[in-house]
N, C-alpha and C positions, 0 to 999 in steps of 0.2 A: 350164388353165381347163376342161379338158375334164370332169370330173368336176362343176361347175359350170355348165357349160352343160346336163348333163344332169338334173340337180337343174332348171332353171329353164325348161326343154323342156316337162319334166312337167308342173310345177304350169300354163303357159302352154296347156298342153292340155285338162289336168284339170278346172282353173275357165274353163277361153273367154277367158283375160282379153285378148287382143291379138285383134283383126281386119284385115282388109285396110284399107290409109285411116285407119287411128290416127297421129296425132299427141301423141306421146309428152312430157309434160315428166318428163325424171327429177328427182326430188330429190339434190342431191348437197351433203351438207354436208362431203364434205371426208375423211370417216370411211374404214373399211375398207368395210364394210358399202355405201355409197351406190357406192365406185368401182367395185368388183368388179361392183355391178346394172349401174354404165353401161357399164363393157369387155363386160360380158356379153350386154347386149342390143345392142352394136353386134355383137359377132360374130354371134351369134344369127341376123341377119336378112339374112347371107349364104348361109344354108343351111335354115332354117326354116318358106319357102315361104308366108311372110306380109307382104304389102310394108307398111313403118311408117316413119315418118319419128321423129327421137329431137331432142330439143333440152335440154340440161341447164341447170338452174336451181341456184343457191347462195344461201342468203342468209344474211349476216352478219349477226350478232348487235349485232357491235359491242361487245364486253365490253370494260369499260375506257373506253367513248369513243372508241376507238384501231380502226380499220378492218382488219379482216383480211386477210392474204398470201393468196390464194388464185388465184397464178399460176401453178402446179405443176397445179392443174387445168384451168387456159385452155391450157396446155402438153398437155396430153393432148388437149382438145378439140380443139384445133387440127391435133394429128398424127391423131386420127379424123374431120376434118370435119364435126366438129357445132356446130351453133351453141350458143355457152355465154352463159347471162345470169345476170350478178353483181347481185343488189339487195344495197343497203346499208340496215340496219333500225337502229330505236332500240330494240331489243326487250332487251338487255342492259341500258341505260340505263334502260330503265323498271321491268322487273323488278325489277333488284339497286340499284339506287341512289336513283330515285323513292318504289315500292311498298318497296323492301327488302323481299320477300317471303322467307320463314323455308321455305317449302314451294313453290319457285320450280316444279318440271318438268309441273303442269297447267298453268298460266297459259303459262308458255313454250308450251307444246306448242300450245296454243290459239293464239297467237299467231303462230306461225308456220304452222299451218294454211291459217290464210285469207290469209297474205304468199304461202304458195305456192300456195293458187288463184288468187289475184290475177295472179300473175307467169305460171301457165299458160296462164291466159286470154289474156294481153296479149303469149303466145306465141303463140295459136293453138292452141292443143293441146285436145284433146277426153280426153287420160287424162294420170291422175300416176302414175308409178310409185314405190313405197317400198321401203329397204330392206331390210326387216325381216325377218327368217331364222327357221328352225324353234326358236330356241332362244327367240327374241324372244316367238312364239308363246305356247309353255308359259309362258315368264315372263308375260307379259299373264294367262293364264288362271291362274295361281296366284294373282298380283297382287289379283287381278277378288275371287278368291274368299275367300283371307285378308282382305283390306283392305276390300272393301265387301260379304261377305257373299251375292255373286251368281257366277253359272255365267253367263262370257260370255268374249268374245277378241275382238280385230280380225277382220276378215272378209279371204280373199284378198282381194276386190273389192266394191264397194262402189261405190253411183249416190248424188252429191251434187245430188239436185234442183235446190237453189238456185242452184248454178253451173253447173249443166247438164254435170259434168264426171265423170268413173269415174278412180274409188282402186285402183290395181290392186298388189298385191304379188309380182313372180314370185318370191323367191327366199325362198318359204314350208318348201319341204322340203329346204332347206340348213341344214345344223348350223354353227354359227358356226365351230368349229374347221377345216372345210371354207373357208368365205368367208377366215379371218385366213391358211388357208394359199395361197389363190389370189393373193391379194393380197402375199403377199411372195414366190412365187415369179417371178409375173409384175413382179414389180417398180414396182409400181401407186402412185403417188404420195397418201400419206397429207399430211393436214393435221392436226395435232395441234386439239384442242377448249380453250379457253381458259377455257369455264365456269367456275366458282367453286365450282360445286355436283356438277362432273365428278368420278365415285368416288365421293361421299357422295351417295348417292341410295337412295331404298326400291327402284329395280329393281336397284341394283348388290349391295344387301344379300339381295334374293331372287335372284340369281342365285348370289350364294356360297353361299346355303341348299340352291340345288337342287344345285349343282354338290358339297356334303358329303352331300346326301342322295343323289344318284346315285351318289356313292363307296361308301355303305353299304349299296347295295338295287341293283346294276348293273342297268339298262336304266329306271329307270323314269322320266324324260322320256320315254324311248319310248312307256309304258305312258299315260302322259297324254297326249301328242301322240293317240295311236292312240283313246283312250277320246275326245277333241274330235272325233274325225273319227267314230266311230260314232256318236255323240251326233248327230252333224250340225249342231251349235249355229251359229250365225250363218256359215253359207254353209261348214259345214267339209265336210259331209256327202259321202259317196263319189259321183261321175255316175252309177254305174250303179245306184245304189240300193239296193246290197249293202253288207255292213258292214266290204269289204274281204280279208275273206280266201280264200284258195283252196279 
């Protein structure tokens, strides 16, 4: 993990996103990506010199009607002493079998958005953390740009007014090949996704785009990561106000 915790030191540094007195809800759906944030920010704040408290949230979709196994993560939470909260949602139910939605992963996302402010709140918790990695990134900003014709991306961090609560992503300047191999070397318990719509999705198909086009043109996720952060678009911009290089 250690390559991983240094990847999320940074970005932790970089954007402010943790202070002293946070009250953390991680998001953890189960994924590679959500475990490796929570193993990550439990170690993290043995040695980080930021005192936070971590509480993980899950919420089940509920695909099928049929309630999710998600005791492989009560299992971890319980060997880290973190307090783990399960909601059970009708959010698969409504999607895929109500609406039967053709173009399900806005409405989902939406959806589960405000189930996990809701469930932070009624944590206690003053920040969410997410687990979305450097690759997440560029895809969002491809995504932004192909599909609706704008120059935009998630922000590391982000103040939800209405909830009074802070969107914080540390694990920004991790390449997912990083996260999948943290996660199998530490032997981190995965929960398979039961979606309907898991693999057939517009990010699954621009991620194989980017992943043939950085075959053909080697480094240019780089080159886009790097060009968002010169840009400075929605909170990417360098702290020192340089455009990053030496």
């Amino acid at each position: 993990m250690q390559k991983m915790l240094g990847y999320m030191r940074k970005a932790i540094q970089e954007f402010d996103l943790i202070q002293n007195g946070d009250r953390i809800a991680v998001g953890v759906s189960g994924g590679k990506d959500s475990v490796v944030l929570l193993r990550g920010l439990w170690l993290l704040r043995k040695f980080i010199g930021i005192e936070y408290e971590l509480t993980a949230v899950t919420l089940d979709p509920g695909f099928d009607g049929v309630d999710g196994d998600y005791s492989p993560i009560a299992d971890m939470c319980d060997e880290m002493q973190i307090p783990y909260l399960l909601k059970r949602t009708q959010i698969g139910e409504i999607i895929f079998d109500v609406r039967k939605e053709s173009s399900p992963c806005s409405l989902c996302a939406r959806m589960r958005r405000g189930a996990l402010h809701d469930a932070a709140l009624e944590a206690g918790c003053n920040k969410i953390a997410l687990g979305h990695h450097y690759d997440d990134a560029v895809e969002t900003f491809m995504m932004n740009l192909f599909h609706e014709g704008r120059i935009g991306c998630f922000s590391p961090k982000s103040y939800l007014s209405r909830k009074e609560l802070w969107m914080i992503r540390p694990m920004v300047f991790a390449p997912e090949k990083d996260v999948r191999r943290a996660a199998v070397k530490n032997g981190l318990p995965i929960v398979k996704s039961k979606c309907p719509a898991d693999g057939n999705t517009s990010r699954q198909k621009m991620k194989e785009f980017l992943y043939q086009l950085d075959k053909e043109n080697d480094g240019l996720k780089f080159r886009v990561f790097g060009a968002m952060r010169r840009a400075g678009i929605d909170g990417w911009g360098y702290s020192n106000g340089k455009d990053g290089r030496e």
